[in-house]
N, C-alpha and C positions, 0 to 999 in steps of 0.2 A: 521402802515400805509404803503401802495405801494407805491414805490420809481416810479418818472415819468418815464416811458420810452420814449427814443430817439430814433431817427431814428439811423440804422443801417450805420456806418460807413466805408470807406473803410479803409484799412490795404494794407501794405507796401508787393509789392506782393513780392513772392518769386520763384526766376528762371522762373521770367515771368507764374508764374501759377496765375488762376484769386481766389485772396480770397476775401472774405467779413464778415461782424460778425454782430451778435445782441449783448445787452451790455454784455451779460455774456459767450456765447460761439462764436467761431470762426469757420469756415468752409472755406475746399480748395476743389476746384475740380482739381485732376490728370491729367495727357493727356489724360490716358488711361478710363478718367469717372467717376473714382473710387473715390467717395467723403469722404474726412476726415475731421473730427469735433472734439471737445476738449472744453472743461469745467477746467478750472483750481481751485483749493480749496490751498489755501495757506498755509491753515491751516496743512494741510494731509501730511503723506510722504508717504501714498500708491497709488497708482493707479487702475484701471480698464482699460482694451485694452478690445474690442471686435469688430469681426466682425460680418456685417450683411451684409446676402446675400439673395436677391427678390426671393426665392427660399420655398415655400413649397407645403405642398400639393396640393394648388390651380394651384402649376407648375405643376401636372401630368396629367396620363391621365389613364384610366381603366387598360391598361396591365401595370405601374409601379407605379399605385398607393401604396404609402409606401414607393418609396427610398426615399427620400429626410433625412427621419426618419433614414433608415438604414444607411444613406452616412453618416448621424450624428455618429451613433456607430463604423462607420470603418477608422473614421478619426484619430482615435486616434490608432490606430495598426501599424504604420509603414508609413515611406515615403520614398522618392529616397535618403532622405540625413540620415535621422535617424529610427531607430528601434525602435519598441515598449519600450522597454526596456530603450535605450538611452532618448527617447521624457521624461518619468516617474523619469527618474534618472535625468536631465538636470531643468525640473519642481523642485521638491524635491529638488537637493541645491540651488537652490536660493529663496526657501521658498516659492513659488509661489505654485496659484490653478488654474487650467485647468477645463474648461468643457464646455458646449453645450445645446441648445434644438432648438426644430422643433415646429414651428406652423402652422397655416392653411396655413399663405404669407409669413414667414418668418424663416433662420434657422441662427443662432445667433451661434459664438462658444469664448469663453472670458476668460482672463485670470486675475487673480487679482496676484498685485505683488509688491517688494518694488520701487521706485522710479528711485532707482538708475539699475534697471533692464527692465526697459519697452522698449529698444530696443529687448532685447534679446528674452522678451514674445512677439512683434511684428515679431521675425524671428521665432518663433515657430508654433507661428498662421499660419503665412503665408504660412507654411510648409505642416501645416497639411491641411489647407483649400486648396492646388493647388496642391501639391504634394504627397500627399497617393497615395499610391500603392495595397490597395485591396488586402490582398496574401488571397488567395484561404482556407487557414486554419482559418483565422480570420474572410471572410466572414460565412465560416460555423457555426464557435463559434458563434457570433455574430443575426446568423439565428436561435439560438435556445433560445439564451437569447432573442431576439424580440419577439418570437414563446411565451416564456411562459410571456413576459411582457404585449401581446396580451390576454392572458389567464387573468391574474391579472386584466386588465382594462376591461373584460367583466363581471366581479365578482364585478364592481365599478358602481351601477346601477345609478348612478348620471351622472359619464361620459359616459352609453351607453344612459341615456334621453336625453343631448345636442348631441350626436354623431346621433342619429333618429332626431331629433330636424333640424339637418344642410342636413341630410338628405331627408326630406320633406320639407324644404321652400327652399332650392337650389337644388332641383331635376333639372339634365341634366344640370348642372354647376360643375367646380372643386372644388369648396367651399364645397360643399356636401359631399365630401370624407371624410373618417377620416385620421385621421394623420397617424397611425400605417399602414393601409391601409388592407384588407383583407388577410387573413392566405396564404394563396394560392398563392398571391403575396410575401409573407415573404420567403416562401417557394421556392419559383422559381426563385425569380428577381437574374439576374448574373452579372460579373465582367462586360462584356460588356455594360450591360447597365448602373451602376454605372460611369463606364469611357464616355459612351456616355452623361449623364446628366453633369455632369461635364463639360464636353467637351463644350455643348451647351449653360447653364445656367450659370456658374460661369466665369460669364465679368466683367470687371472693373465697368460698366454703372450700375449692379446691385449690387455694393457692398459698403456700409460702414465702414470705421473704424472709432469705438471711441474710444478717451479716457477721462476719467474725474479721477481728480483728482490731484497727484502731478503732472501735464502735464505741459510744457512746448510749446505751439504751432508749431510755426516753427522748433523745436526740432523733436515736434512728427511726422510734416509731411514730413522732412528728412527722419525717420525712416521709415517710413509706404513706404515712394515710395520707397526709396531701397530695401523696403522687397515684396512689391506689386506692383512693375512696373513692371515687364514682364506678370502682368495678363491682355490679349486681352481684348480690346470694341467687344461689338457683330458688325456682320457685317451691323446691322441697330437700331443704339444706340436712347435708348428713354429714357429719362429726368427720376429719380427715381422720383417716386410718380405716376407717368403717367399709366392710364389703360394699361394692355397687355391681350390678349384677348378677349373673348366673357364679356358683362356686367353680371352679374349674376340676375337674376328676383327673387323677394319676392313670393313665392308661400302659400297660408294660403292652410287650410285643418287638418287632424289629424291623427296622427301614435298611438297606443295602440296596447298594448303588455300586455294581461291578465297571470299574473305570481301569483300564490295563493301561491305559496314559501315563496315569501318574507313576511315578517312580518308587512310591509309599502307599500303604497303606494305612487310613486312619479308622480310630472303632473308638468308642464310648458305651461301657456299662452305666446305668444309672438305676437308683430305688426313689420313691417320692421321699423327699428332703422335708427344711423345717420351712417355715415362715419366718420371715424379719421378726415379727414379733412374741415366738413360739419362745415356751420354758426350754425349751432343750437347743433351743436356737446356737447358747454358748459348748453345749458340749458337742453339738453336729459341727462345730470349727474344730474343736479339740481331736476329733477323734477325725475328721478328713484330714490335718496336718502329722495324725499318727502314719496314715495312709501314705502321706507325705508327695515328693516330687524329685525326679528323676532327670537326667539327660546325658545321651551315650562321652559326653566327653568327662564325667565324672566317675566311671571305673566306679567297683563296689565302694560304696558310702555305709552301705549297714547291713546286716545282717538279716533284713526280712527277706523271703523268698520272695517277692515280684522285683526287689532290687537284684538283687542275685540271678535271679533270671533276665529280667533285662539286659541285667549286664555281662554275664556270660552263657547265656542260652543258645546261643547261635552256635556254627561250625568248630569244631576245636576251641571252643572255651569264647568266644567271641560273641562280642554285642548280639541278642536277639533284635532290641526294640531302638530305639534311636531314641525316644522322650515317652515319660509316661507323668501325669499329673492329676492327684487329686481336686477335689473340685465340689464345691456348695455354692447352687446359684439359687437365692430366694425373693420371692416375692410375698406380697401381701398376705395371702391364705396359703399359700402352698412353698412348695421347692423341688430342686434337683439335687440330689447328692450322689456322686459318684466318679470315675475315674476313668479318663481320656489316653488315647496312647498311640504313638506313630512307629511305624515299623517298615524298612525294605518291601517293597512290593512279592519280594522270593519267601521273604520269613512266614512259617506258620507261629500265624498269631495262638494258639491253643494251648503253649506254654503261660503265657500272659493271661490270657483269659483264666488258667489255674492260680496262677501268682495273686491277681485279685481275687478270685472265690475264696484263698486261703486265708490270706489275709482278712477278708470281712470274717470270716468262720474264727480267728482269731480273735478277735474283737466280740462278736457272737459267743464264744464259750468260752471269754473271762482268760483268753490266754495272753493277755497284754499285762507289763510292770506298769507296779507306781509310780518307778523311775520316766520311763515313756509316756505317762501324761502330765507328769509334772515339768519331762522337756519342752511337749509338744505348748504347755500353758505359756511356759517362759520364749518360745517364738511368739507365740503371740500376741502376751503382754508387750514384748518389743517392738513389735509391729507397729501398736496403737501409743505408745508411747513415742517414737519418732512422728507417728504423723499429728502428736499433740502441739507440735511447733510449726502445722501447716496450715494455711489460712485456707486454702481451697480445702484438702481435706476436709479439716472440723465440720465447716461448712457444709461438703457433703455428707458428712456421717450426722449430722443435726435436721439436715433436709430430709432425708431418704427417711431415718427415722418419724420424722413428724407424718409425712405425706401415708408411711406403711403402719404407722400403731398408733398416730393420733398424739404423740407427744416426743419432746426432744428429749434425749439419754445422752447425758452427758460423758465423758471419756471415763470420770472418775469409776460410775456406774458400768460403764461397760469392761473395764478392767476387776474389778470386782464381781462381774458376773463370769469371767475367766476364772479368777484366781478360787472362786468358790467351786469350781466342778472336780467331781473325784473319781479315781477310777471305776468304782462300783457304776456313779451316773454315765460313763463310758458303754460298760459292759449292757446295761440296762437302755441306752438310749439304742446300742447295736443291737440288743434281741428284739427293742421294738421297729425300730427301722430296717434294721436287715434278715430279720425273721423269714421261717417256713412257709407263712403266710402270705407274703409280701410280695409282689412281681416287680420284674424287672424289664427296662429298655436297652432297648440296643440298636445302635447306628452303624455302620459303616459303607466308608467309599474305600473304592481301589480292589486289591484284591480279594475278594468278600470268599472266596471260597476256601479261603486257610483260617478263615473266622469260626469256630464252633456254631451250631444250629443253637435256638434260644430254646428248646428242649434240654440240652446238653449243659445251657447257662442256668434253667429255672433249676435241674438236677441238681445243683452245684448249689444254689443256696441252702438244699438242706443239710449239707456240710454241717456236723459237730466235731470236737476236736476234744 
């Protein structure tokens, strides 16, 4: 049973900084903007520190699409106070793990460590996040390991469908880039402009630090401002969560890439999804895990027609699809919602392509049980409750939160915004998202010409049942 939740109370402020909490994590804002939050586990003696900064690729722009990725790799070679060398030997004795990654809005760098050490991984952090120094030998190292990491992830034909996928429904938006960013750009981008990104984008206003775990609050946020007070507010500070820039537009239409290479074919349906911090945010989970997720070595699982066809749509009763999977990728203002699926390069995909129309069209005219989303809630709820015992988790899910709606949502709150959605908000969140009205994307590589035309996909959403 979910424990009530209270209203959010206030706390004992500290040096006149304004703090607040939900029951389970606490948050301060800096002078400098710079928001710090903490999740304590009593239980734990390790912790997680990590910083987030409002910074990815949706912060570029054509001529430096890609650093945000690269600043990620040269943060760790060297800064004003310590050397590569030092940063690695300083990690290593105190048993600590160091690392990073970049996504579309966000680049995260975190350290995991013992308890009695989280100041020290908070002076590392802060070292490497503000103070790299870019030496000219590292960037080049750096530009070739990118150069062939570029390479690997075009050989990754799943991430070059979502990377066309972001590319045709956020056409002449930053969302559309990819993260790595074009070769040409790996190849060129310089110290200058590293230090100019920097320069611009890494403000206090756009930064997080968390920590969860053996944290201590007021401890933690002693540490963090000592270590990240001298990083500037932008000269026109804007609330984390808050748009910056142009709104990005859902664009439908369809990208295909005829590859008779491959052995499979891959395709993705998509409708514009929710936002991290949308009211319906919890029922577009409920109703994409109604959707659910498939793969040819699990034989019929259920009785919906895209399982049933997946799974004996082919010759004589046999596999059509090899994997199919639901799927909600959200960002800040926007989203992706929809369903991914790999099939034989011989299979006509246009049974599948029907198995999904049916299915939304099910959901669209109210033909889903109570039973069905009361299961789909109780995966859920399981989900978020295993990852309540995880120190990176929380952590992620309190970052991503803060950096996309401007505040941390605690697990309690998030499990309660589950357990409250009902089938009616199901049926209601499918008429407004997979509606008449609505257009649709479509991707695929491999063999494009057993893919239905997106004539024959728009037809299909007018599907009632």
């Amino acid at each position: 049973m979910l424990r009530k939740l209270t209203s959010p109370g206030n706390l004992r402020g500290l040096r006149g900084l304004r703090t607040f909490a939900t029951p389970s994590i606490q948050t301060t804002v800096l002078p400098n903007g710079l928001t710090v939050a903490s999740q304590s586990i009593p239980s734990v003696s390790t912790a997680n520190v990590a910083v987030y900064v409002d910074t990815g690729s949706r912060a570029e722009n054509d001529a430096n699409n890609g650093i945000a990725h690269f600043l990620e790799h040269l943060s760790f070679k060297g800064t004003s106070k310590r050397s590569k060398a030092q940063i690695e030997l300083e990690v290593e004795n105190i048993g600590a793990h160091l690392n990073a990654y970049t996504s579309r809005e966000n680049t995260c760098y975190w350290a995991k460590c013992l308890k009695t050490d989280v100041e020290q991984a908070c002076d590392v952090l802060a070292d490497i996040v503000t103070r790299s120094t870019y030496p000219s030998n590292a960037i080049e190292y750096e530009r070739n390991v990118i150069s062939q990491e570029y390479e690997s992830v075009q050989s990754m034909t799943i991430e070059v469908l979502f990377d066309d996928l972001h590319t045709l429904t956020y056409q002449g938006h930053p969302l559309g880039y990819t993260i790595l960013g074009p070769l040409e750009n790996i190849r060129t981008l310089s110290k200058a402009q590293f230090t100019d990104f920097v320069k611009s984008l890494y403000k206090g206003d756009r930064m997080a630090v968390v920590g969860t775990g053996a944290i201590r609050h007021e401890e933690f946020v002693a540490q963090v401002e000592q270590c990240f007070g001298h990083v500037p507010k932008s000269e026109r500070p804007v609330r984390l969560g808050s748009i910056r820039g142009p709104l990005p537009v859902f664009h439908g239409g369809e990208i295909k890439t005829q590859d008779l290479s491959l052995k499979e074919t891959f395709a993705v349906l998509t409708v514009e999804g929710c936002a991290w911090s949308d009211p319906d945010y919890a029922t577009s989970l409920v109703a994409q895990t109604i959707i659910g997720n498939w793969e040819r070595t699990q034989g019929v699982t259920s009785d919906n027609q895209l399982t049933v066809t997946a799974a004996t749509g082919g010759p004589n009763g046999t596999p059509l699809a090899n994997q199919y999977s639901s799927f909600s990728t959200n960002y800040k203002d926007t989203g992706l919602w929809g369903v991914y699926f790999m099939a034989d390069q011989a299979s006509d995909l246009k049974p599948l392509v029907d198995g999904i129309l049916y299915e939304w069209a099910c959901l669209r005219s109210g033909r889903v049980s109570a039973e069905a989303v009361e299961a789909a809630k109780d995966v859920l709820k399981g989900q978020a409750i295993l990852n309540m015992g995880n120190n990176e988790q929380i952590g992620e899910c309190i970052g991503r939160n803060i950096l996309s709606s401007g505040r941390a949502i605690s697990p309690e709150e998030s499990l309660k915004q589950i357990e409250e959605v009902t089938r009616d908000d199901v049926v209601k969140w499918a008429q407004k998202r997979l509606g008449s009205d609505k257009d649709v994307a479509v991707a695929c590589i491999g063999n494009t010409h057993t893919l239905p035309g997106l004539d024959y996909i728009r037809a299909g959403m007018q599907m009632m049942l």
